[in-house]
BATI-871339 format. One record per residue (C-alpha): x, y, z. Coordinates in steps of 0.001 Angstrom, whole numbers, plus 524288, in hexadecimal, padded with zeros to 5 digits. Example, Ala and Ser with C-alpha at 12.3 -4.5 7.8 and 13.67 -1.06 7.14 Angstrom:
BEGIN
8300C7EE6C81E78835667FBDC81BE4
END
This chain:
BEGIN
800008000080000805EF80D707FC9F80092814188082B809F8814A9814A5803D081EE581F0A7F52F81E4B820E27EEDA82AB7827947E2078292482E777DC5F833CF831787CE6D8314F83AF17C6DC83955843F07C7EE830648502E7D19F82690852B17D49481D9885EBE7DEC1821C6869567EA6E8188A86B227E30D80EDC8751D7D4BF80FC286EDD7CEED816A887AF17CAF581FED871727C3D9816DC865A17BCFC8210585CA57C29F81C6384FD97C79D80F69854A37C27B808D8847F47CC33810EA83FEB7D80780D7684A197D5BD7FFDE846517D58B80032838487E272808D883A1D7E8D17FC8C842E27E5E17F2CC836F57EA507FE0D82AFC7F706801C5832247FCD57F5C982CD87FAF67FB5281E4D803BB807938217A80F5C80CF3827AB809F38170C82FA37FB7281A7C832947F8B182719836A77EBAA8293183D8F7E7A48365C840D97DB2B839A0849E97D97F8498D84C8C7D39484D5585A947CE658581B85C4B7D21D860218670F7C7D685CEA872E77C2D8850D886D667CCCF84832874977C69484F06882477B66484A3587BF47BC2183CBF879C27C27283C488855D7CF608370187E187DDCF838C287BD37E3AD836A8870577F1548362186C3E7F89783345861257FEE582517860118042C818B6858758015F80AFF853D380986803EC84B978085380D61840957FC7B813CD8433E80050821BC8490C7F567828D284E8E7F36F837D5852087E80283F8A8580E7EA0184C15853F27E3B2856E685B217DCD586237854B77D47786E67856507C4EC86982852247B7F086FC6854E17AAF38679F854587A6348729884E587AD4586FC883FB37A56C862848409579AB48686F83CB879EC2874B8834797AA86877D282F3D7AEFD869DB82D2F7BB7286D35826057C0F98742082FCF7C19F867BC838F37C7D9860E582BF37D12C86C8882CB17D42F86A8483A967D69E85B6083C6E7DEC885CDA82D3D7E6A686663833327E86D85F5783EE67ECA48512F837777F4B38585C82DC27FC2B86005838717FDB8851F2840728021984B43831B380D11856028309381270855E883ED2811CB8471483E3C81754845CE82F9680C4883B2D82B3380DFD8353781F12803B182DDD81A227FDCB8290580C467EF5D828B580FAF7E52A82D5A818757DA028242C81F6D7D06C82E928258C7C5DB8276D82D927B8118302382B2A7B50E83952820B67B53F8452A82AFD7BC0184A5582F8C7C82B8422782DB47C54083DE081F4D7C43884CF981C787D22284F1A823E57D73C842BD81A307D32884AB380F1B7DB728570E8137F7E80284E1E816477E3F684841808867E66A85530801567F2858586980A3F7FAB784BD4809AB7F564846767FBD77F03C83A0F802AF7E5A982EF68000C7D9EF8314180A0E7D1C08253480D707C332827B5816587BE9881F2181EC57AFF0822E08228C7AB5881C6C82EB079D9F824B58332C7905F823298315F7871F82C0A8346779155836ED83177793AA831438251878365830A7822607832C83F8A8284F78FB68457F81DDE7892683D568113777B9184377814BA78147850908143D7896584D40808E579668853AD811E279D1A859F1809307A9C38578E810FE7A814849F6811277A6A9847B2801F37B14F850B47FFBE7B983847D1808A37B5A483C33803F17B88C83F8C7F5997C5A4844F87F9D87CA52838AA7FFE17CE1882A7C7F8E97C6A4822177FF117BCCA820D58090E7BB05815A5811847AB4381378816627AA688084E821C779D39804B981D0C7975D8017E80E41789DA8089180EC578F1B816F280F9579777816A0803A378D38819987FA5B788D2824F6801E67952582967801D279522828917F319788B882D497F17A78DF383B387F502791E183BB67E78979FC283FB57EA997A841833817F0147A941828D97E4BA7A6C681B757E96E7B354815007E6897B99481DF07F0857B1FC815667FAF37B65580A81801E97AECB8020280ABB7B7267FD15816BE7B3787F9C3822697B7F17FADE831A77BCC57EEF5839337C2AA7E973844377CEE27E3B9848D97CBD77D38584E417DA867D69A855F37D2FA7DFBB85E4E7CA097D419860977D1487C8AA866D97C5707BCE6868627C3E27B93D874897B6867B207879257AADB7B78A87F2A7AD087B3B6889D07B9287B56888C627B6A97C2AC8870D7AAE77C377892BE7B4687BCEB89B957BCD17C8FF89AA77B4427D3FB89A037ACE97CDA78A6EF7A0097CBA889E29796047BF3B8A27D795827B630897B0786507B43A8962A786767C2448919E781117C5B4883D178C0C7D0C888295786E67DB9E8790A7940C7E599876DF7956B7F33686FED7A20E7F984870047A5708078586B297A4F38151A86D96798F58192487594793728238C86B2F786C3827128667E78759821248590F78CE08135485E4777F34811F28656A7813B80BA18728977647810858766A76D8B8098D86EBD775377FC94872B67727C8000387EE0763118018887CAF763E37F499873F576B027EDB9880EA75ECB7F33288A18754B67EA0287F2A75C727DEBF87FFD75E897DF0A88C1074DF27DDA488F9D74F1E7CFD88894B75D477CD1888DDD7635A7CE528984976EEA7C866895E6775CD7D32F88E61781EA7DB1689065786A67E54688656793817EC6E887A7795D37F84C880FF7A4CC7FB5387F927AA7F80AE987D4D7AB7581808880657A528825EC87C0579B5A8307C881B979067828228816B7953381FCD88C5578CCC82606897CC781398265688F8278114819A588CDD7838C815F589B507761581D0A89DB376F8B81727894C1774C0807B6899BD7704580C8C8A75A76466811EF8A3A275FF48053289D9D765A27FDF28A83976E157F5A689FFB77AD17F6CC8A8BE77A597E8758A8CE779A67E73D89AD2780517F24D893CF78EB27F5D08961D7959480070892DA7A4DF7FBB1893EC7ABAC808F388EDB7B8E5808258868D7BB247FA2F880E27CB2F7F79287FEA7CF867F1268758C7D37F7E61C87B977C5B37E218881757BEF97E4BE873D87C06C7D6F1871277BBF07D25187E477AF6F7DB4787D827AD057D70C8702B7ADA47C832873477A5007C8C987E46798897CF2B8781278F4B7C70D871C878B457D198867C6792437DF4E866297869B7E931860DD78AAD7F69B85A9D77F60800EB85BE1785D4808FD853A677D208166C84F12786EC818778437A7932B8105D83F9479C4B810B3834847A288802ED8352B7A3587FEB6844347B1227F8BC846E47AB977F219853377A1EF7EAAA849A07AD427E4B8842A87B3B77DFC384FB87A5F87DB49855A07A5AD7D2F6848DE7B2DC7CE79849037B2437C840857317A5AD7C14D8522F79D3F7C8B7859B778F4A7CD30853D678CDA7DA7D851EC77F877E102853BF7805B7EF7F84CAB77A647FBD184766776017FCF583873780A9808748374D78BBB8093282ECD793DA7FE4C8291578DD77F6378346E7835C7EEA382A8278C657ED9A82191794607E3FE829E9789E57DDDC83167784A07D658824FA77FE27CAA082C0F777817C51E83A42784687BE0183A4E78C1B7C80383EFC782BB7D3858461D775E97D968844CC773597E7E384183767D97F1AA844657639E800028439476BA98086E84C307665980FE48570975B9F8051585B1775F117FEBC86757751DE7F544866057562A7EE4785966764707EF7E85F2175E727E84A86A5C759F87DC8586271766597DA0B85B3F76E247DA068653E764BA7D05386B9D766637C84885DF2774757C94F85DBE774967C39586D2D76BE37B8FF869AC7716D7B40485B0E77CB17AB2485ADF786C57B199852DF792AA7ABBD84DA379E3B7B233852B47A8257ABE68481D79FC97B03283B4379EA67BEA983FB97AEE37BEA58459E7B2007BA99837637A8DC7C38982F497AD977CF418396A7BBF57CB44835D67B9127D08F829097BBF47DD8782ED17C89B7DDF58379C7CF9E7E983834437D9437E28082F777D0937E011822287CB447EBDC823147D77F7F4B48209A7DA6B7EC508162C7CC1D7F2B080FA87D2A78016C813D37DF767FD7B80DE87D8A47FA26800E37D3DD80765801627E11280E59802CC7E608807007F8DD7DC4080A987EFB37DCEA8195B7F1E0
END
């Protein structure tokens, strides 16, 4: 391959330990590319202040070769909403500033979402004469900028080389703004890394975490935001739990939401049967995984859930959200079931489904296989190459 240096440029990105996990999905597709180049270069801007609302610290540091840098920058929420170039202005100036003082070299730029990192791409495009690939991961932001027919978005999007979309559906619409030609569009997916994900049996798995083995172990894990739903799990746990009582569902991660959801277990008096276990390590994902019965994704919008690919490839069902790539992956009862979002009564029944069917654990671990990163970069790679 004639590239050397890959640049990624994406607007969150995980601290060195993964306390902080907003764009964990991208760290993970950088640990399985890094072995296609010399030197990655990832680059994240902060704005200053948003380290003190996320309640993080981030520094720049190394893996292999896979040099990371948080950058920190003057922002305003205000340019979110007008004035959009000049937040462009401000994180270019800030990566190109950071490129110089650091001496980067690189032969192509990765930008994970359109805006506003795919828009910075486009700027370092025109200064350093480089290929630009997009990778566009939203959903419902994506649905909101094609409605409006965002001007900024097209213009990006016919600027760059290539643009990656995690799910099939949305590249027509994307097309159908008249603009982007079609052969500039690449379907790839997310996945998952099976390393992370040593087997281990349930209950063993139970044995560890202290959990009672005539549990039917529901889990969710991720960050505890409006749009991943927990709270309709939550109402979905409170009807299955009037015809069961023999149910226990953990919900792994962090975010604002936290407290609320805390009310709204003790409100419904479900302390005995809905968990919230905060910040999952990495090295009890595997344990958490292997002990649930069925992991269930609520999900309000989605653009390719990693965490579906590793529920998959530890054999686990998955019960999810009609949102995003999620359907398109979910082709079969064999490996999940899918409703409407946002309606914790039919959520209810398929979770009771899922704890009643007998599933076969070694016919969904090898169809999730299909999607270890490892595969997957080899899809991104075909893209470079053909830019």
């Amino acid at each position: 391959m004639k590239f050397k240096n890959l640049l990624i440029i994406c607007n969150t990105f995980p601290d060195k330990d993964n306390t902080f996990v907003a764009g964990i999905f991208v760290k993970e597709q950088v640990k399985h590319l890094k072995k296609y180049f010399e030197n990655i270069y990832v680059i994240s801007p902060v704005a200053y202040g948003m380290e003190y609302l996320r309640k993080t610290h981030l520094e720049k540091y190394t893996f292999d070769n896979v040099h990371v840098y948080f950058p920190k920058y003057f922002n305003l929420p205000f340019f979110y909403f007008h004035f959009r170039d000049f937040w462009v202005n401000l994180e270019y100036s800030c990566i190109y500033d950071l490129i110089k003082r650091e001496n980067l070299q690189f032969d192509l730029v990765h930008a994970h979402y359109t805006w506003p990192s795919g828009a910075v791409a486009i700027e370092l495009k025109k200064k350093f004469r480089v290929p630009v690939v997009i990778t566009e991961h939203t959903h419902i932001t994506l649905y909101k900028e094609l409605k409006k027919k965002n001007k900024q978005y097209i213009n990006t999007w016919k600027q760059c080389d290539a643009i990656i979309r995690v799910n099939k559906k949305d590249i027509p619409l994307i097309v159908d703004q008249g603009e982007v030609p079609a052969q500039k569009i690449f379907h790839v997916v997310n996945g998952f890394d099976p390393l992370k994900f040593k087997y281990i049996t349930k209950d063993d798995a139970r044995h560890k975490l202290g959990l009672k083995n005539d549990l039917k172990i529901v889990y969710n894990v991720g960050r505890l935001y409006e749009e991943k739903g927990q709270n309709y799990l939550i109402d979905a746990i409170n009807e299955v739990v009037k015809t069961r009582k023999d149910v226990l569902c953990i919900i792994g991660g962090s975010g604002p939401l936290r407290d609320k959801l805390q009310n709204q277990i003790n409100d419904l008096n479900l302390q005995n049967h809905v968990l919230l276990i905060g910040f999952v390590p990495d090295e009890l994902l595997s344990f958490w995984m292997y002990a649930c019965d069925v992991f269930v994704l609520p999900s309000l919008s989605e653009g390719n859930p990693t965490v579906m690919f590793e529920c998959l490839g530890c054999g686990k069902p998955f019960v999810g959200t009609k949102v995003g790539g999620v359907p398109e992956i979910i082709i079969s009862d064999d490996y999940g079931l899918v409703v409407e979002p946002k309606n914790s009564k039919d959520l209810a029944n398929m979770i009771k489904i899922a704890l009643d069917k007998k599933w076969d654990s070694q016919h969904i671990k090898r169809y999730g296989e299909k999607f270890t990163w490892e595969n997957i970069t080899k899809d991104i790679i075909s893209v470079y190459m053909k830019i």
